[in-house]
C-alpha positions in Angstrom: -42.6 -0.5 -34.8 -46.0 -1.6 -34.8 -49.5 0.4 -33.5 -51.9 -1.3 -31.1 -55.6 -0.9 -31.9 -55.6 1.5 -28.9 -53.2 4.1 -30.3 -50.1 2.6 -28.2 -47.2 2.2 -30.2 -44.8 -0.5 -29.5 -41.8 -2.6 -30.5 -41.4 -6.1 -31.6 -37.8 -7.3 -29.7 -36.9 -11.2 -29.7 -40.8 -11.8 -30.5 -41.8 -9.9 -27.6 -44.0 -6.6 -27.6 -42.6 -3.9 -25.9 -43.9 -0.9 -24.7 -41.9 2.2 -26.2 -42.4 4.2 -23.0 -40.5 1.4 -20.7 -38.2 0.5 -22.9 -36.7 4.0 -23.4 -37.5 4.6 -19.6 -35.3 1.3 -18.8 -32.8 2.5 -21.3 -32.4 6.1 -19.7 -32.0 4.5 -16.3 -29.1 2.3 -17.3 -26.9 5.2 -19.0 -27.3 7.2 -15.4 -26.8 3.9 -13.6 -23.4 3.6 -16.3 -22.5 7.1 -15.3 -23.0 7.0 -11.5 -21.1 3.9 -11.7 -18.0 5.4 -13.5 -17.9 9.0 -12.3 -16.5 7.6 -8.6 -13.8 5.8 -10.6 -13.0 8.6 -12.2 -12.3 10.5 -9.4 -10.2 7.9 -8.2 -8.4 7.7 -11.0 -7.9 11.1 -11.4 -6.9 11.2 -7.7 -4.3 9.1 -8.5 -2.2 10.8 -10.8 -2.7 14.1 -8.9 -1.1 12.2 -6.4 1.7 10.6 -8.5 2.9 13.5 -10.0 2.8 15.7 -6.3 4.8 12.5 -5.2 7.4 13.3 -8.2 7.8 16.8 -7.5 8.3 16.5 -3.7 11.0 13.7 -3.9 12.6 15.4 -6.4 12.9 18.8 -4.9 14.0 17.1 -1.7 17.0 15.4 -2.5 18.9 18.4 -1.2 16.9 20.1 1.3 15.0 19.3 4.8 11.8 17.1 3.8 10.0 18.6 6.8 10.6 22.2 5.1 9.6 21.1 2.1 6.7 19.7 3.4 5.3 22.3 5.2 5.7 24.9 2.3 3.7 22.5 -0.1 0.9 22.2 3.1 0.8 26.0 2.9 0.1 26.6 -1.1 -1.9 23.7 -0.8 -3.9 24.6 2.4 -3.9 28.4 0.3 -5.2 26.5 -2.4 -7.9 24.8 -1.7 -9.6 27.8 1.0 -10.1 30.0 -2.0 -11.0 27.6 -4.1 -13.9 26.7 -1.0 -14.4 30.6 -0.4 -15.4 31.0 -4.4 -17.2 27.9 -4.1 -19.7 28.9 -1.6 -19.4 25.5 0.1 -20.9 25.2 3.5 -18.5 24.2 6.6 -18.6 20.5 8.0 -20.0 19.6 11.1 -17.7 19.4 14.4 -17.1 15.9 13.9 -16.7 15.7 10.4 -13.7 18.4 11.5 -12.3 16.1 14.4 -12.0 13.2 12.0 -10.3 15.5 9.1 -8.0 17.1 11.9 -7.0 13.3 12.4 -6.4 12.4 8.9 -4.1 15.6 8.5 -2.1 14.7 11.7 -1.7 10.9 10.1 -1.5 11.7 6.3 0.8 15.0 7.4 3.4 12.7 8.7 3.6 10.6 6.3 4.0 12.7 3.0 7.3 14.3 5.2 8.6 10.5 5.5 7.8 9.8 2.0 9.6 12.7 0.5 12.3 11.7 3.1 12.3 8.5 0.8 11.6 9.4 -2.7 14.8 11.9 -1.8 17.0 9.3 -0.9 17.0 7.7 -4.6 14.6 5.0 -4.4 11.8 6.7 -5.8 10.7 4.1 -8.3 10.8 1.0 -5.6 9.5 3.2 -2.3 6.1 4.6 -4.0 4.6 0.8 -5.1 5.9 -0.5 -1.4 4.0 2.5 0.4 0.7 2.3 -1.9 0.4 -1.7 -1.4 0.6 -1.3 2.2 -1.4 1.6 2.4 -4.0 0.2 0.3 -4.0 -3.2 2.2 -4.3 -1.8 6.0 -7.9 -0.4 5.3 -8.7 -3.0 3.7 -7.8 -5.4 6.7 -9.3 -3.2 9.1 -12.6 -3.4 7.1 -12.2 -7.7 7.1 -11.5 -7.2 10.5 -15.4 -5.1 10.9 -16.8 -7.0 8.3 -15.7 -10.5 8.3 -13.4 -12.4 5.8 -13.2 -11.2 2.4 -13.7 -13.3 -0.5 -11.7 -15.7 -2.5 -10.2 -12.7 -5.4 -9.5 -10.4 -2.2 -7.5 -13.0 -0.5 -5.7 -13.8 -3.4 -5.0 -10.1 -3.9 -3.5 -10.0 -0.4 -1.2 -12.9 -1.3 -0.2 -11.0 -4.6 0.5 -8.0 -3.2 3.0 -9.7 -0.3 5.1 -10.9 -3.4 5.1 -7.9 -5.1 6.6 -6.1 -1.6 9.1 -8.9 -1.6 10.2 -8.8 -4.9 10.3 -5.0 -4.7 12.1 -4.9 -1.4 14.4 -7.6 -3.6 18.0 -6.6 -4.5 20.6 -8.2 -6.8 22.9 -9.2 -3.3 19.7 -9.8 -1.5 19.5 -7.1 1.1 16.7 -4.6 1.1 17.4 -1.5 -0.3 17.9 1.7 1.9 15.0 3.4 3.2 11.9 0.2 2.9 11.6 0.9 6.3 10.6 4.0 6.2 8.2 3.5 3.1 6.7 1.2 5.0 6.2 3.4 8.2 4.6 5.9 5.9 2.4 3.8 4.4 0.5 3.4 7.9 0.7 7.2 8.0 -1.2 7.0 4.5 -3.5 4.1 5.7 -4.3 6.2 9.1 -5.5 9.2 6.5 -7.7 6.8 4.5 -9.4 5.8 7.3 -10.0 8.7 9.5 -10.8 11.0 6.3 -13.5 7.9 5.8 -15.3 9.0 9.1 -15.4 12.8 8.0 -18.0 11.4 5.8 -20.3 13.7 3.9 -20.1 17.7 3.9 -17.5 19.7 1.6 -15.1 18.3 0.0 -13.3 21.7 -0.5 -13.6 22.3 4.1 -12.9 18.6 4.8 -9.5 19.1 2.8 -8.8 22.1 3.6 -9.3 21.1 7.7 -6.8 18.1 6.9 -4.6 20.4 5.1 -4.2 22.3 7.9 -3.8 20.4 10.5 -0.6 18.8 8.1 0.8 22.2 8.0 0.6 22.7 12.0 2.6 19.5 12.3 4.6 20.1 9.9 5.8 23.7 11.1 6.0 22.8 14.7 9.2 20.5 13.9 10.6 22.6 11.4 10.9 25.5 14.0 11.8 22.8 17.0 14.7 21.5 14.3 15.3 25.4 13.2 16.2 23.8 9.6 15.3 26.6 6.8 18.1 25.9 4.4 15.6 26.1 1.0 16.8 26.8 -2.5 14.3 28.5 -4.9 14.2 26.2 -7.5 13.3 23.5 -4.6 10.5 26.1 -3.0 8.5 26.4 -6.1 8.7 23.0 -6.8 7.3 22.8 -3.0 4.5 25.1 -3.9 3.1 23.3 -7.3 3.5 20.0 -5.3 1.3 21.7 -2.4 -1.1 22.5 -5.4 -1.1 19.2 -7.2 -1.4 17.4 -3.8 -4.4 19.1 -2.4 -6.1 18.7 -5.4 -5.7 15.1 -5.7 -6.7 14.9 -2.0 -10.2 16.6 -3.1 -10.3 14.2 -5.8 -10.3 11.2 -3.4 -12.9 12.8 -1.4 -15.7 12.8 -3.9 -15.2 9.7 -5.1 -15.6 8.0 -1.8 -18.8 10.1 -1.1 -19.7 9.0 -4.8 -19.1 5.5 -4.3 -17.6 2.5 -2.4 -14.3 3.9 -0.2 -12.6 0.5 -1.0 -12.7 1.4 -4.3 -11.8 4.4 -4.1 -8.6 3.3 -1.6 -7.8 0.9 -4.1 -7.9 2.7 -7.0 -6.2 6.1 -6.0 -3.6 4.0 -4.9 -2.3 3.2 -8.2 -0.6 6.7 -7.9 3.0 4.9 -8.2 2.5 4.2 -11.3 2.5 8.1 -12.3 5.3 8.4 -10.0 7.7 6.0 -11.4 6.7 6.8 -15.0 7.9 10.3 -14.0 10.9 8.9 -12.5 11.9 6.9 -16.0 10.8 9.7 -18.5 12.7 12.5 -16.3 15.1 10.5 -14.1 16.3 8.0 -16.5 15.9 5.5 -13.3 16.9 1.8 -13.8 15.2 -1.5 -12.6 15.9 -5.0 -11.7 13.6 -7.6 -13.8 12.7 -8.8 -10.5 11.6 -4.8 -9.5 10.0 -4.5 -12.1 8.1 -7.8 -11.7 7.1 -7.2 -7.9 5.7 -3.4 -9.3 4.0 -4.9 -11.6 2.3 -7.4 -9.3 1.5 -4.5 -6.6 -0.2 -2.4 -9.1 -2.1 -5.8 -10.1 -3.2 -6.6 -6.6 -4.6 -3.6 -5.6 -8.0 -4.2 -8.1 -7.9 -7.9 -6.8 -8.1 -6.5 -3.5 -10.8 -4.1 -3.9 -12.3 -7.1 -5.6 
């Protein structure tokens, strides 16, 4: 630290005099620039295993009961859920559009969780959840190459990955796929459909955008559980439902803010990584067993979804 004949003080870095007013100014603006850079990824992240562990909970409580049921009770705590938490919050209602997209996204992403839990319950929870993320991860991701021209060289790659991961995933020891791919696969469109309409909701709430989505879920949801007239539930299944519906919706909220706070690919990409949570669940609790090659094409799903986000 040195003093200029003029009072300034400044400081001598790799022979160069430096202003102490810029350089703490510069060094200010990089930690905010650090923290607005990781905050979305936190989100995301923490999206993620919200997500993962709802996914847990809802496969296994629906091994014995109707998935649509199921699905519609974890829509209500969840729907419950998050309109307190919005009421308490004070947060002002979205805009009518921002409403007609979220309405969308439920109708998609309501769908699909009542497929999903149709396929975690059917024993393959460990090989369905990587299958659906991959795909839903890579279907926004074509649609925005599609919108915004080709990606580059790491996201191509990353789409090449994540086809062998499905492969090798989809891989069994006598070569035929196992039961219920088919429908992972249909509900990860459901899942992709969510990530993209809930992208055009855009700003407002979080809290009122999920809870719109939420809702919608729950209409769906009810209407074929009365048209089927299937209410066999145990209670140990039902309050699973609930703290699903809880988990869910807040993971939901999660993913919200951190594609207002940053880049929705990211955020796509990176929530994504849910089945990781789910199948660590599924081999702490579960006691579930892999192929090498499963395990391989997991691992090389959960790799390409960062490649893809690039």
């Amino acid at each position: 630290m040195v003093q200029r004949p003029d009072g300034a003080k400044i400081l001598r870095c790799d022979g160069r005099l430096v202003n102490c007013y810029e350089l703490c100014r510069a060094c200010y603006s990089h930690a905010f620039m650090s923290i607005a850079h990781v905050a979305p990824l936190s989100f995301s992240l923490a999206a993620a295993f919200f997500w993962g562990t709802s996914d847990f909970l809802g496969g296994y409580a629906s091994r014995k009961v109707s998935t649509f049921l199921l699905t519609t009770i974890a829509h209500a705590s969840g729907s419950l859920f998050i309109i307190v938490l919005a009421l308490l919050h004070h947060s002002a209602f979205p805009a009518r559009s921002s409403i007609g997209w979220a309405m969308a996204a439920g109708l998609s992403g309501g769908a699909a969780l009542a497929v999903f839990y149709r396929v975690l319950g059917s024993g393959h929870m460990g090989l369905a959840a990587p299958v659906s993320a991959v795909v839903a991860a890579a279907i926004p991701a074509a649609v925005g190459m599609l919108a915004q021209g080709l990606p580059g060289r790491t996201q191509i790659a990353g789409f090449v990955v994540a086809g062998l991961g499905i492969w090798l995933v989809c891989r069994t020891e006598d070569g035929a796929p196992p039961e219920g791919m088919g429908l992972a696969v249909l509900a990860a469109v459901g899942f992709a459909g969510y990530f993209l309409f809930i992208a055009k909701a855009g700003g407002g709430s979080v809290l009122w955008i999920a809870a719109c989505a939420r809702l919608t879920s729950l209409a769906l949801t009810a209407v074929i559980v009365l048209l089927r007239q299937d209410f066999t539930m145990t209670r140990r299944s039902a309050a699973l439902a609930v703290l699903a519906g809880f988990v869910d919706i807040s993971g939901s909220a999660l993913f919200l803010r951190g594609a207002q706070t940053g880049r929705l690919d990211a955020a796509v990409i990176i929530s994504s990584l849910y089945p990781a949570f789910t199948v660590l669940w599924a081999r702490l609790i579960l006691k579930e067993h892999f192929t090498r090659w499963q395990v391989v094409g997991m691992f090389a799903a959960l790799v390409a979804m960062p490649m893809i986000a690039g």
